[in-house]
VMD Tcl script that draws the C-alpha trace (Angstrom):
set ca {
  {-11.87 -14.63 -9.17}
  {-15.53 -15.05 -9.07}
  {-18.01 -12.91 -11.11}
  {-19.37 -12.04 -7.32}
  {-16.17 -10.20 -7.06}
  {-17.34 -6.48 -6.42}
  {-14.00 -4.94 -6.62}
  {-14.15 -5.72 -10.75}
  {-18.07 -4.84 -10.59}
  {-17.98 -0.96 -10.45}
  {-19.05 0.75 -7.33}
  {-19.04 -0.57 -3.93}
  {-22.22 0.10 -2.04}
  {-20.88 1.79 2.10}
  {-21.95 -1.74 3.40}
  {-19.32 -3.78 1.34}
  {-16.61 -0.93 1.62}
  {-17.29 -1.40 5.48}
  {-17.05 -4.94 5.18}
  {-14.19 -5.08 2.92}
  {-11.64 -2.45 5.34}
  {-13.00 -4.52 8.45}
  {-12.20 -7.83 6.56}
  {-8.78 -6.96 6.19}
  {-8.15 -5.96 9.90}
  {-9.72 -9.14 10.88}
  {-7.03 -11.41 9.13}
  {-4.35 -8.85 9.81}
  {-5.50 -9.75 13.61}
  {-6.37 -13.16 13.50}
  {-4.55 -14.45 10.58}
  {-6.38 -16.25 7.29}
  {-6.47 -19.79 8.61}
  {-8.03 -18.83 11.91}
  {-10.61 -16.13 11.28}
  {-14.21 -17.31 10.03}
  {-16.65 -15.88 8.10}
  {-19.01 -15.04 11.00}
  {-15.94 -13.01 12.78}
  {-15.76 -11.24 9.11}
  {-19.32 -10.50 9.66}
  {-19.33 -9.52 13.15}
  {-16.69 -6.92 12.51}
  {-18.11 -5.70 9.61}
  {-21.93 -5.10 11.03}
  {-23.19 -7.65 8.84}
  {-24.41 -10.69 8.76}
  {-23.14 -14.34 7.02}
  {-25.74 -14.08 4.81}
  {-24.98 -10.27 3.78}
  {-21.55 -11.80 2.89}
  {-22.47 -15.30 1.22}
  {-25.01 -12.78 -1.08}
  {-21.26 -11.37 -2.56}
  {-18.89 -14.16 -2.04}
  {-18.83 -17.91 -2.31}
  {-16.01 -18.54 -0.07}
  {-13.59 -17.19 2.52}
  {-10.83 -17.17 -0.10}
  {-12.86 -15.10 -2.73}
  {-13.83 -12.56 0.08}
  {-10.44 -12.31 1.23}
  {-9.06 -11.81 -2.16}
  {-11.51 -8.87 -2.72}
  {-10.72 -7.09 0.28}
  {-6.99 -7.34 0.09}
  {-7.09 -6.31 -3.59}
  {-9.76 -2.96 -2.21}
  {-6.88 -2.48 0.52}
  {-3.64 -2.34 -1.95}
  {-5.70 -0.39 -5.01}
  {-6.85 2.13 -2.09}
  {-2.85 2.07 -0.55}
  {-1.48 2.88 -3.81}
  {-4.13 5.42 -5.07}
  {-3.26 6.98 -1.59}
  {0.18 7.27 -2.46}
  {-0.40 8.47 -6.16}
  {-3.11 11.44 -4.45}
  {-0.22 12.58 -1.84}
  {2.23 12.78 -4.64}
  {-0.33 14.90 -7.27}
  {-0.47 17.67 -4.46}
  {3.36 18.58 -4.75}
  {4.37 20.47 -7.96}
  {8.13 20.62 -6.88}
  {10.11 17.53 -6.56}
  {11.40 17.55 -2.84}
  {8.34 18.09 -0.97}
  {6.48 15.38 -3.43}
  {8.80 12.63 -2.58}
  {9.07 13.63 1.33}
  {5.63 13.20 1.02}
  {5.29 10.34 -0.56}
  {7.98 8.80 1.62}
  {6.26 9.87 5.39}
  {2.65 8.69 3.38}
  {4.39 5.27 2.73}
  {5.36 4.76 5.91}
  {2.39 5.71 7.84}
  {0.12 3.28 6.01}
  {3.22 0.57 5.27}
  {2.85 0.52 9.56}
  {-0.81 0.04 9.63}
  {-0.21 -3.93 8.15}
  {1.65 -4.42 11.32}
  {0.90 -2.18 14.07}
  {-1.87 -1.45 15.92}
  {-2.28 0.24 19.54}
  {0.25 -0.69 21.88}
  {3.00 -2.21 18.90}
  {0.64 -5.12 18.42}
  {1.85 -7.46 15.82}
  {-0.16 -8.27 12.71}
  {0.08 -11.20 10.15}
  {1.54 -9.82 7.16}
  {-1.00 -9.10 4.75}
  {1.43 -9.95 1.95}
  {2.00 -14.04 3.33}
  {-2.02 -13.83 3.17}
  {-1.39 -12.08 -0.67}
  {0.72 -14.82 -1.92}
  {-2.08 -17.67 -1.47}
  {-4.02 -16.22 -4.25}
  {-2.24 -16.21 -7.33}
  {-4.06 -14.10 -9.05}
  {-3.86 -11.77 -6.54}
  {-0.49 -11.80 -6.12}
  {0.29 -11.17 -10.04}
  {-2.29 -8.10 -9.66}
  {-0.63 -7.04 -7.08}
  {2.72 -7.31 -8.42}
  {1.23 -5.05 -11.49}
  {-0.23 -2.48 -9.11}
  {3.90 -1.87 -7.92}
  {4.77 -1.34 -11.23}
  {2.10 0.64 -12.03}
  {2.61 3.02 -8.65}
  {6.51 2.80 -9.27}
  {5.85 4.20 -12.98}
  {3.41 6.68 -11.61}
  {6.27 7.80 -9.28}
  {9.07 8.04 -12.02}
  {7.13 10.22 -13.91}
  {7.34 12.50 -11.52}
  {10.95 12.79 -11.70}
  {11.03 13.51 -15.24}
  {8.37 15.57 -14.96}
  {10.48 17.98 -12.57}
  {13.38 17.02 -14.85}
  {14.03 20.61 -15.48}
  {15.57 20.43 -11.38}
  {17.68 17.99 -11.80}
  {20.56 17.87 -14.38}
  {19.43 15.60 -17.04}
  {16.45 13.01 -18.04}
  {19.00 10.52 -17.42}
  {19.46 11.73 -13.59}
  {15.91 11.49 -13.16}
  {15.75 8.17 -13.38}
  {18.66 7.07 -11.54}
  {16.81 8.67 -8.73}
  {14.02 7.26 -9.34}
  {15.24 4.08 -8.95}
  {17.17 4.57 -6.23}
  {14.10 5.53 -4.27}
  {12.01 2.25 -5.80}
  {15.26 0.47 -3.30}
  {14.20 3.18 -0.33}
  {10.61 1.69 -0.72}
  {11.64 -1.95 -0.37}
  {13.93 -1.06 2.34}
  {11.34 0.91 4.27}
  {9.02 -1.85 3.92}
  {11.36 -4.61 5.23}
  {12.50 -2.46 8.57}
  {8.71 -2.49 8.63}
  {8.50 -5.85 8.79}
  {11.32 -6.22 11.52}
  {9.57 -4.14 13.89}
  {11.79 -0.84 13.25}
  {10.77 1.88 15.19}
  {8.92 4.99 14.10}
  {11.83 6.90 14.31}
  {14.28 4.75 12.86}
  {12.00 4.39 9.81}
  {11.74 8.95 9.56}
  {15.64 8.53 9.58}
  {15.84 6.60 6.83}
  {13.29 8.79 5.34}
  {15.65 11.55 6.01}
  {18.78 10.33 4.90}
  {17.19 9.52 1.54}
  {15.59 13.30 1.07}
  {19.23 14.35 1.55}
  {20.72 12.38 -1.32}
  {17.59 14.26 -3.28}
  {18.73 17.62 -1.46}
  {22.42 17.79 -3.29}
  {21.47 16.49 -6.46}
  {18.87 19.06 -6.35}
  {21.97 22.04 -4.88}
  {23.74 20.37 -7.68}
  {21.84 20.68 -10.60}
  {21.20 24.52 -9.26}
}
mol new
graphics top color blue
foreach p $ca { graphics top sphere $p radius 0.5 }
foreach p [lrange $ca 0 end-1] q [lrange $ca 1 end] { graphics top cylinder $p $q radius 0.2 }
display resetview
């Protein structure tokens, strides 16, 4: 990435924030090939220029506003799952969070599809290896929280069993995503997970 990157150079003034979150609905939209940097700019309430000043290409600006879009995603996620002291209501949580924003990359009013923001991910490398480290990262986040409420489970051991298991909700969740599963069919899965939680939890009780 290019020094000009902003999302490695501390804070982000509103305008680029604006222009960053608009970026990313643009190619979600239009796709990376197709959109241009005067459609970035138009959606943003910029200008070329304003973006040129920050970036030296398409690809850099691109890069920097999918990399602001997964750091705020997972940060999201890490922020739902601080507010829940108990283990159950964290995870649901966590789980119905997931899903509402895992829908945003390819919904939008009337089941409009979007181009998958990780096919746009994978030609950066760089990117895609940060990105990569940002799931681990969120994934370790979220298994700490299992042994942190280890004392509802049986055993430290438990607690990580189902916190892997729900690292293979996650991926599931976001592939039924991907197929076009509907709302409700994604809250069922939700569900049907939280109940697997629910009798280890009557278990270890």
């Amino acid at each position: 990435m290019s020094s000009l990157d902003p999302i490695h150079g501390g804070e982000l003034s509103p305008e680029l924030e604006t222009a960053l979150d608009s970026c990313v609905k643009v190619f979600m939209l239009q796709g990376f090939e197709h959109a241009t940097l005067e459609d970035l700019a138009n959606a943003s309430g910029t200008s070329k220029d304003f973006l040129e000043e920050h970036f030296a290409t398409k690809e850099q600006f691109c890069a920097a506003a999918l990399r602001w879009y997964f750091t705020k995603f997972y940060r999201q996620l890490r922020s739902v799952l601080a507010l829940h002291s108990e283990l159950y209501p964290a995870v649901e949580a966590v789980l119905y969070e997931f899903i509402e924003l895992s829908r945003e990359q390819y919904t939008a009013g009337t089941a409009l599809r979007f181009h998958t923001l990780m096919d746009i991910v994978e030609l950066d490398e760089e990117l895609s290896a940060e990105l990569r480290a940002l799931k681990v990262e969120g994934m370790d986040h979220f298994t700490s929280k299992f042994t942190q409420c280890k004392g509802e489970l049986h055993d430290h051991e438990e607690a990580l069993a189902l916190a892997q298991y729900y690292a293979t909700v996650f991926e599931g969740l976001s592939v039924m995503v991907q197929h076009g599963m509907s709302h409700n069919d994604l809250y069922k899965m939700a569900s049907l997970s939280l109940e697997v939680l629910s009798n280890h939890l009557r278990k270890a009780n």
